[in-house]
Residue frames as qw, qx, qy, qz and C-alpha x, y, z in Angstrom:
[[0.545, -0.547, -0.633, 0.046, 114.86, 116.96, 98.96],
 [0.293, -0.835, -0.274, 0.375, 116.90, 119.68, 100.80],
 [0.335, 0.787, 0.147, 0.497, 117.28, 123.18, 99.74],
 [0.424, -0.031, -0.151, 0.892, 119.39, 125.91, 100.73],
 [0.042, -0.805, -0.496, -0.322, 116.94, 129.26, 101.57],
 [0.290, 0.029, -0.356, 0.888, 118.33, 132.53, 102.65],
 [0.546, -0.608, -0.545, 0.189, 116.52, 134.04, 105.25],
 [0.077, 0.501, -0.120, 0.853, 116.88, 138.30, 107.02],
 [0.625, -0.605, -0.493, -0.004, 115.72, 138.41, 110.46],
 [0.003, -0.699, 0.412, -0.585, 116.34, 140.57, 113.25],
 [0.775, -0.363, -0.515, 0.041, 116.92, 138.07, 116.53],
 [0.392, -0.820, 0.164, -0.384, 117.82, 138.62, 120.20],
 [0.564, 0.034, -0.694, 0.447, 120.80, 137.11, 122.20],
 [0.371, -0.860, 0.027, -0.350, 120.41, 137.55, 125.79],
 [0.201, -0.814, 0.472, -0.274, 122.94, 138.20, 128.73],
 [0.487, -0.725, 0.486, 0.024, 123.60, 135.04, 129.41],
 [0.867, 0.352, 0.210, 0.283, 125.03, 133.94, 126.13],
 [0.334, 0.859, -0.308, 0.234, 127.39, 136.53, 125.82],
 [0.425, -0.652, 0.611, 0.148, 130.37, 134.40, 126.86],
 [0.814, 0.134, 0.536, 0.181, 129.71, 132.38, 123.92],
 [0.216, -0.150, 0.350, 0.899, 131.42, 133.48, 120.76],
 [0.310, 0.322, 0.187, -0.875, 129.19, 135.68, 118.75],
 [0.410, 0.301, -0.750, -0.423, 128.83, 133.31, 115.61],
 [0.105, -0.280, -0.947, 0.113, 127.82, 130.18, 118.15],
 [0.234, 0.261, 0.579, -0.736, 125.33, 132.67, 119.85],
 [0.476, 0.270, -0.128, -0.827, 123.72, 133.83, 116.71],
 [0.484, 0.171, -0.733, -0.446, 123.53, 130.33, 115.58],
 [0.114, -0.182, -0.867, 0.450, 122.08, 128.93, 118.76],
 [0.409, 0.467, 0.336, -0.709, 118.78, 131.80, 118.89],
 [0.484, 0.369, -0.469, -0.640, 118.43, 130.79, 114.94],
 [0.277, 0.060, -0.959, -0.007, 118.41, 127.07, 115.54],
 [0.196, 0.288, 0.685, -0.640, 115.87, 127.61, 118.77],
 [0.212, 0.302, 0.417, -0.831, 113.66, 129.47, 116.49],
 [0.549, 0.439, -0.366, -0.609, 113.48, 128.01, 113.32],
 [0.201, 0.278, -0.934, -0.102, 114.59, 124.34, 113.38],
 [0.100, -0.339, -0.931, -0.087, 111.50, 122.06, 113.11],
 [0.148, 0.459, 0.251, -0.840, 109.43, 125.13, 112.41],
 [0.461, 0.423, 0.606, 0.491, 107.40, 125.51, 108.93],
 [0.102, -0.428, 0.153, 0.885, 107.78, 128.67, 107.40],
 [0.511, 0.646, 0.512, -0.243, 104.95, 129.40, 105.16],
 [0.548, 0.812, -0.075, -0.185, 106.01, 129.32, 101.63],
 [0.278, 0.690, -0.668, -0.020, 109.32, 127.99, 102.11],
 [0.773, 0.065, -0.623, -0.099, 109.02, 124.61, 103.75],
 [0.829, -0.529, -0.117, 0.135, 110.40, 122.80, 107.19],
 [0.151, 0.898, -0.369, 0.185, 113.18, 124.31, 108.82],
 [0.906, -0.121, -0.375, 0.157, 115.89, 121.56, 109.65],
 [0.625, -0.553, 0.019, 0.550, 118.87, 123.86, 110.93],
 [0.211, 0.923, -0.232, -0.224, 120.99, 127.26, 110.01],
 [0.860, 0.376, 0.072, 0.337, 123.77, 126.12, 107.48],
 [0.486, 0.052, -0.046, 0.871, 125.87, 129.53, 107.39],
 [0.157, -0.825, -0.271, 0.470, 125.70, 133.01, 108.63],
 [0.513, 0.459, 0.215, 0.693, 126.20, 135.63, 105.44],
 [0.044, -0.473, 0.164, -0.865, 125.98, 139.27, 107.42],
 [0.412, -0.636, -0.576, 0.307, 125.37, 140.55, 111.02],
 [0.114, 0.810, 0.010, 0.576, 125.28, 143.66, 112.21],
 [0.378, 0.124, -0.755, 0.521, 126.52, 144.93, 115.46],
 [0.406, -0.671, -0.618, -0.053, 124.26, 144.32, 118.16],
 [0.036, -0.558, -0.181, -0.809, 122.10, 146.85, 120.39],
 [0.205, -0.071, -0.887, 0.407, 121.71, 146.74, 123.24],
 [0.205, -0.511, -0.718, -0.426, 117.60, 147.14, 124.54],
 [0.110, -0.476, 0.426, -0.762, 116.88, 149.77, 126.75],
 [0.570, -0.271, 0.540, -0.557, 115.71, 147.58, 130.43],
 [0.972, 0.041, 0.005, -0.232, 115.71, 144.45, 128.83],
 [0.512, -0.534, 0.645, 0.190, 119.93, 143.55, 128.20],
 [0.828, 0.256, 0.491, 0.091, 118.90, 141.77, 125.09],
 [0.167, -0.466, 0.469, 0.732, 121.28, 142.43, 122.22],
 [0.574, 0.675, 0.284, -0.367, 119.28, 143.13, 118.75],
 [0.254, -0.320, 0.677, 0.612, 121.40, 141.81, 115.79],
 [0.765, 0.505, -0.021, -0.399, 119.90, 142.04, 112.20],
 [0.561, -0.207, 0.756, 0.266, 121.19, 138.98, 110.69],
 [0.809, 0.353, -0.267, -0.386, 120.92, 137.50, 106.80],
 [0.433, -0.369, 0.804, -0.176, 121.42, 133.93, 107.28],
 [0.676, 0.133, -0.577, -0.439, 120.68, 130.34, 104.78],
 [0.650, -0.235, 0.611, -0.386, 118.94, 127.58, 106.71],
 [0.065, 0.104, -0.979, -0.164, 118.66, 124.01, 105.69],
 [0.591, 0.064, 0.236, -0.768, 115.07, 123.42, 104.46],
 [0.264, 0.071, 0.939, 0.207, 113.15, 120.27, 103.66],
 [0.587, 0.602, 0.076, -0.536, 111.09, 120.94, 100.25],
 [0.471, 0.073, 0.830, 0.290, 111.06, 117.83, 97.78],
 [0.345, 0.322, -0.353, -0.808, 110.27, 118.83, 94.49],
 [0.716, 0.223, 0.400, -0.526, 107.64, 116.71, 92.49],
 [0.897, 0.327, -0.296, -0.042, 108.25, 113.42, 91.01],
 [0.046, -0.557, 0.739, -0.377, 111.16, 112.71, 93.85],
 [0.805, -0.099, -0.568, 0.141, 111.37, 109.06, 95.03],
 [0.009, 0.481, -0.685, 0.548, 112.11, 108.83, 98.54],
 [0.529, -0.114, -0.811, 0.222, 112.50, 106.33, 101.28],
 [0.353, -0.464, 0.292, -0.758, 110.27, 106.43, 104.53],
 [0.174, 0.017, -0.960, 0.217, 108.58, 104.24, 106.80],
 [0.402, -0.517, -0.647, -0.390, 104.75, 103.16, 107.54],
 [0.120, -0.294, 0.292, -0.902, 103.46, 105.74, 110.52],
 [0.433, 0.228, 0.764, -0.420, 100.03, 104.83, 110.85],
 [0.182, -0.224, -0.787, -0.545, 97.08, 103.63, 108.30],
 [0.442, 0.338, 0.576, -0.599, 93.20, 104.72, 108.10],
 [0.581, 0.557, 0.593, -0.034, 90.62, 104.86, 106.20],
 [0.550, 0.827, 0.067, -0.095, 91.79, 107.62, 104.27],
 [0.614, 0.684, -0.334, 0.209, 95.24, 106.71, 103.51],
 [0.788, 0.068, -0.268, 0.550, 98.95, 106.05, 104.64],
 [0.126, -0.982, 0.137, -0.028, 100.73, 108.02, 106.99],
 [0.872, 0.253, -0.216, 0.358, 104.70, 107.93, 106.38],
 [0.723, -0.635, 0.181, 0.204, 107.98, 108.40, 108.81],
 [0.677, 0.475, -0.323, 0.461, 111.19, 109.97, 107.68],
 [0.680, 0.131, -0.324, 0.644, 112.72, 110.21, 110.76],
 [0.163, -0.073, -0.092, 0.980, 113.16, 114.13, 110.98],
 [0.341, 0.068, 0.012, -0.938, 109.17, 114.46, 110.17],
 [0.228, 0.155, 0.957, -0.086, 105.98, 112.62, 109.95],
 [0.287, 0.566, -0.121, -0.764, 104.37, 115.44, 107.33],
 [0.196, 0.230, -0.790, -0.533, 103.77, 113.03, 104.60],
 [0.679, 0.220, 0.481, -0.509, 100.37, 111.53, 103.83],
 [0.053, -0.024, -0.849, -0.525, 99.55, 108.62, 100.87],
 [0.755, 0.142, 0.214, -0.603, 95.37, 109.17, 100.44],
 [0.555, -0.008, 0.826, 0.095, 94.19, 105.62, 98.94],
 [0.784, 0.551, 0.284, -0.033, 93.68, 106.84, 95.99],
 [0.108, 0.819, -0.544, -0.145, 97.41, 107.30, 95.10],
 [0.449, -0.302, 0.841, 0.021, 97.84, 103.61, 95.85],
 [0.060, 0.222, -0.726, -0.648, 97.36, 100.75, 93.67],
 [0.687, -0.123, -0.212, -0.684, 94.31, 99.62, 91.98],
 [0.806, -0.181, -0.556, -0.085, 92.66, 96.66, 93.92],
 [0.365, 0.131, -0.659, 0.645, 93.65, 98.01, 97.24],
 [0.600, -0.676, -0.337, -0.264, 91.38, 97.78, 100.32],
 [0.135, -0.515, 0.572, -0.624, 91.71, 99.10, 103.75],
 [0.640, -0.133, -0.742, 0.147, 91.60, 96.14, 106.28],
 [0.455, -0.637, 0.132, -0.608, 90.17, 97.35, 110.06],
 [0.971, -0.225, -0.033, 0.078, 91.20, 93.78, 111.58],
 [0.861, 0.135, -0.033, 0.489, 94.46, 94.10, 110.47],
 [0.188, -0.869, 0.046, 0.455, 94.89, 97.93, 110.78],
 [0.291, -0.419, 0.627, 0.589, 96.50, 98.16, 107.46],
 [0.609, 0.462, -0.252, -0.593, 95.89, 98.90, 103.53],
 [0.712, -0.036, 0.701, -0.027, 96.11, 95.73, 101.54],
 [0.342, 0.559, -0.354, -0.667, 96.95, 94.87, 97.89],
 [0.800, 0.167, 0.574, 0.049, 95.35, 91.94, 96.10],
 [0.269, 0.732, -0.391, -0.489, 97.74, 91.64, 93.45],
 [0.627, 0.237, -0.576, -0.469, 96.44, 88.87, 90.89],
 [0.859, -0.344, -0.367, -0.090, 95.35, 86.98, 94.19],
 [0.580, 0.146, -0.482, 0.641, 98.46, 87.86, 96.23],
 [0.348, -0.906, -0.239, -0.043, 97.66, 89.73, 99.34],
 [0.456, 0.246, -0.193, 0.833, 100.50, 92.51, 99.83],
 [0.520, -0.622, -0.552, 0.196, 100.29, 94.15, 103.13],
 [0.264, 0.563, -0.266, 0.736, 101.47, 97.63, 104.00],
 [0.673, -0.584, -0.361, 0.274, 102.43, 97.34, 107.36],
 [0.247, -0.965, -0.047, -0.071, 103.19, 99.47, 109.96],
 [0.718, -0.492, 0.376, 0.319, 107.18, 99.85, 110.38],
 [0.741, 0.338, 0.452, 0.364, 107.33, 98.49, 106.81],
 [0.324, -0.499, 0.364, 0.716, 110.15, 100.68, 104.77],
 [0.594, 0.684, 0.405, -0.126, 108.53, 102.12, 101.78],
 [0.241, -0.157, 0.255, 0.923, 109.36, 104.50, 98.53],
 [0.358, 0.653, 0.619, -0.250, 107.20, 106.83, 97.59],
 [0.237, 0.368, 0.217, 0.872, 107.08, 109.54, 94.68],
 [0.053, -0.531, -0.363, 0.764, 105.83, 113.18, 95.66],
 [0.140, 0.750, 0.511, 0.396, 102.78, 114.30, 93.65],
 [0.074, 0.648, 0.102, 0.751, 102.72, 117.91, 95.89],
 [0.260, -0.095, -0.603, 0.748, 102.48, 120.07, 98.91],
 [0.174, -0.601, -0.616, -0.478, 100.15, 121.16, 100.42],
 [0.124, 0.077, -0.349, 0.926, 99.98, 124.19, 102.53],
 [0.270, -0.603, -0.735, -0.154, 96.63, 124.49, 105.00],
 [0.099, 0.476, -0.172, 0.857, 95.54, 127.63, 107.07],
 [0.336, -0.149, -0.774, 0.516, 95.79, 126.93, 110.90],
 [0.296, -0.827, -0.300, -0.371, 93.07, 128.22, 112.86],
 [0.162, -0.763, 0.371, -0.504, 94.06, 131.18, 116.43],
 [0.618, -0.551, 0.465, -0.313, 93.35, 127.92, 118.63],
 [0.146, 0.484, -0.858, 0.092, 96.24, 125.06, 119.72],
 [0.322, -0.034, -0.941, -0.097, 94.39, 123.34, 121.58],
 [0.561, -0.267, 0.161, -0.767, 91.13, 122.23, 123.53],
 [0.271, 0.052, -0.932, 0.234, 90.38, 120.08, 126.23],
 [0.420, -0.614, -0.529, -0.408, 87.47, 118.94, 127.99],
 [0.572, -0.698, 0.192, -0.386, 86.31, 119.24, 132.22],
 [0.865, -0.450, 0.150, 0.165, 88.80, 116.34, 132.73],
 [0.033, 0.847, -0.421, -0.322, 91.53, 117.98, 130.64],
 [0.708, 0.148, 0.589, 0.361, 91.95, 114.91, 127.95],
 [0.005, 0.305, -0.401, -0.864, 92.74, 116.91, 124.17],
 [0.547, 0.538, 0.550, -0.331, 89.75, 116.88, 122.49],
 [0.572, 0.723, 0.246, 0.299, 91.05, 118.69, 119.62],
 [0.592, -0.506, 0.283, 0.560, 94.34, 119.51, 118.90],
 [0.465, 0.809, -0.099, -0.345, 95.77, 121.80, 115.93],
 [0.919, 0.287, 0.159, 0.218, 96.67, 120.35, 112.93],
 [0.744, -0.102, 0.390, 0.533, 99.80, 120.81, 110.64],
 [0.298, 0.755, -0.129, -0.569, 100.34, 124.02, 108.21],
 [0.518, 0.638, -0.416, -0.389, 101.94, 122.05, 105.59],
 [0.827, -0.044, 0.561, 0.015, 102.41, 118.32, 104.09],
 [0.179, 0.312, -0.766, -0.533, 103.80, 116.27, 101.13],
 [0.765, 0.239, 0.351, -0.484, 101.44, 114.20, 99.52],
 [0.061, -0.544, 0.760, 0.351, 102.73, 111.22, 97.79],
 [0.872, 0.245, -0.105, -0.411, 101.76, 108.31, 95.85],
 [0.200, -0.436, 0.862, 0.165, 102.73, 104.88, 96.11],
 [0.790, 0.319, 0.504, -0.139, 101.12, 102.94, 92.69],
 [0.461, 0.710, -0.532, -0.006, 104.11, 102.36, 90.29],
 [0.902, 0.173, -0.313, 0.243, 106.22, 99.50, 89.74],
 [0.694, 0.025, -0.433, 0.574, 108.86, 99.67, 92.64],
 [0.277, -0.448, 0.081, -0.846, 106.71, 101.80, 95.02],
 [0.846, -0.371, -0.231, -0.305, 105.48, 100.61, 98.08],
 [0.768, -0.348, 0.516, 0.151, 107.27, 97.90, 100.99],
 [0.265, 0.663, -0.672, -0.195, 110.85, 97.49, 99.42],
 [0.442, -0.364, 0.754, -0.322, 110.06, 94.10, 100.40],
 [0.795, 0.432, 0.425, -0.020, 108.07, 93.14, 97.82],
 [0.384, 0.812, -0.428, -0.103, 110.38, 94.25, 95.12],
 [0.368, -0.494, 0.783, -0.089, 113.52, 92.80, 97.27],
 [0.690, -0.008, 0.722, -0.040, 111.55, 88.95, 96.98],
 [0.806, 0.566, 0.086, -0.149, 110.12, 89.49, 93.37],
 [0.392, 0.705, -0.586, -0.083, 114.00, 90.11, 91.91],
 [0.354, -0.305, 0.884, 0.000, 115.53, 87.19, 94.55],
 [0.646, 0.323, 0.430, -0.542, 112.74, 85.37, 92.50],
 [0.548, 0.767, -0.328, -0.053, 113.89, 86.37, 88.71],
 [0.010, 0.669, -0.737, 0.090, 117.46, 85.14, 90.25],
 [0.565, -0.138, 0.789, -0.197, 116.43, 81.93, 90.92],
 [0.701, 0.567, 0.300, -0.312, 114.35, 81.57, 87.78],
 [0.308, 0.855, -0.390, -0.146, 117.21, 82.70, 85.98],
 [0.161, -0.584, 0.788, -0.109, 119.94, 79.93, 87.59],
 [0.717, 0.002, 0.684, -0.136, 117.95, 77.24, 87.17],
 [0.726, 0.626, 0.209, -0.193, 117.33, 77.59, 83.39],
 [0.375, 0.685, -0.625, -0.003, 121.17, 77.77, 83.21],
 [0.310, -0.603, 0.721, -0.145, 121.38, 74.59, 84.33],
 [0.770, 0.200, 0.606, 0.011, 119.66, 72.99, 82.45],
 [0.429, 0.852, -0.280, -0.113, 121.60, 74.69, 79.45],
 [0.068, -0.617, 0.778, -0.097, 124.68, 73.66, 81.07],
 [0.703, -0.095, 0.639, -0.299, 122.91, 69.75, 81.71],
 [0.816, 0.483, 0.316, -0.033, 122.15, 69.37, 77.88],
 [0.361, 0.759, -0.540, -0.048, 125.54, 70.62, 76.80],
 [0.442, -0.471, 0.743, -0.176, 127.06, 67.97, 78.59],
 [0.732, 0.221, 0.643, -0.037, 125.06, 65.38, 77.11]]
């Protein structure tokens, strides 16, 4: 899920970091500029990990800013395909699942990844699985697993955003890059159903040894 990705860059400290050591500084302007950035081709940036070379810094003529070429490995989040991971129900439309890990909210299920016999529900706000007459509910909140099918890397248009004459967002730029996952396999989905089916089996299981254990007796 996370990778290790080295990383050349030439960054600026300015004047009034230079009482910090030189190691925090550099690792403070890396952290500013990458962490919860996507980097196109390499993935989400979570934080710098370690600092392998600096040079010594330059100072800029009229600006004070010191110019260090760095080579540096950052902590990236790029799940490879077929990974399982845990997340949590974002929001739900018509076209699919959005999921919550916490540190990102990059992760779409479309509804056709999910399982067969599943309908979106507009009352409820929420997908629905009719499984041999059971209704199973992916709610919002609801702790999932999902597997990653792929990524998917989109090309942003120049403008961030646009608002109308009363300044509400009308349109707002999207995301450069997502996982796209699937959740329509046996112990996919709300860990919740799983969780009840096994307590289930366990019960099923204890009773039929008791009546083993009843007819030895006798």
């Amino acid at each position: 899920m996370f990778i290790l990705t080295t990383i050349q860059d030439l960054i600026q400290i300015k004047p009034h970091d230079f009482v910090k050591p030189s190691a925090e500084a550099i690792k403070d302007v890396v952290n500013e500029k990458y962490s919860n950035k996507i980097v196109p081709g390499v993935g989400l940036c979570i934080c710098m990990w370690d600092l392998l070379s600096s040079t010594e810094g330059l100072i800029g003529h009229g600006t004070g800013l010191v110019n260090v070429n760095i080579e540096f490995r950052m902590t990236v989040f790029r799940p490879f395909r077929g990974e399982i991971i845990c997340g949590r129900i974002k929001a739900c439309n018509e076209e699919g699942i959005t999921l919550d890990l916490e540190f990102t909210s990059e992760v779409f299920v479309p509804y056709q990844n999910l399982f067969e016999n599943t309908s979106y529900s507009k009352a409820e706000d929420a997908w629905i699985w009719n499984s041999d007459g059971t209704e199973l509910f992916f709610d919002k909140g609801e702790p999932v697993l999902f597997r990653v099918e792929q990524e998917e890397w989109i090309d942003q248009r120049p403008t961030i955003i646009q608002k109308d004459e009363q300044g509400n967002v009308i349109e707002e730029r999207g995301t450069a890059w997502r996982v796209i996952g699937s959740m329509n396999q046996a112990g996919l989905g709300p860990t919740l159903w799983w969780s009840e089916q096994e307590e289930g089996e366990d019960v099923e299981e204890g009773e039929e040894g008791d009546v083993e254990m009843d007819g030895a007796e006798e």
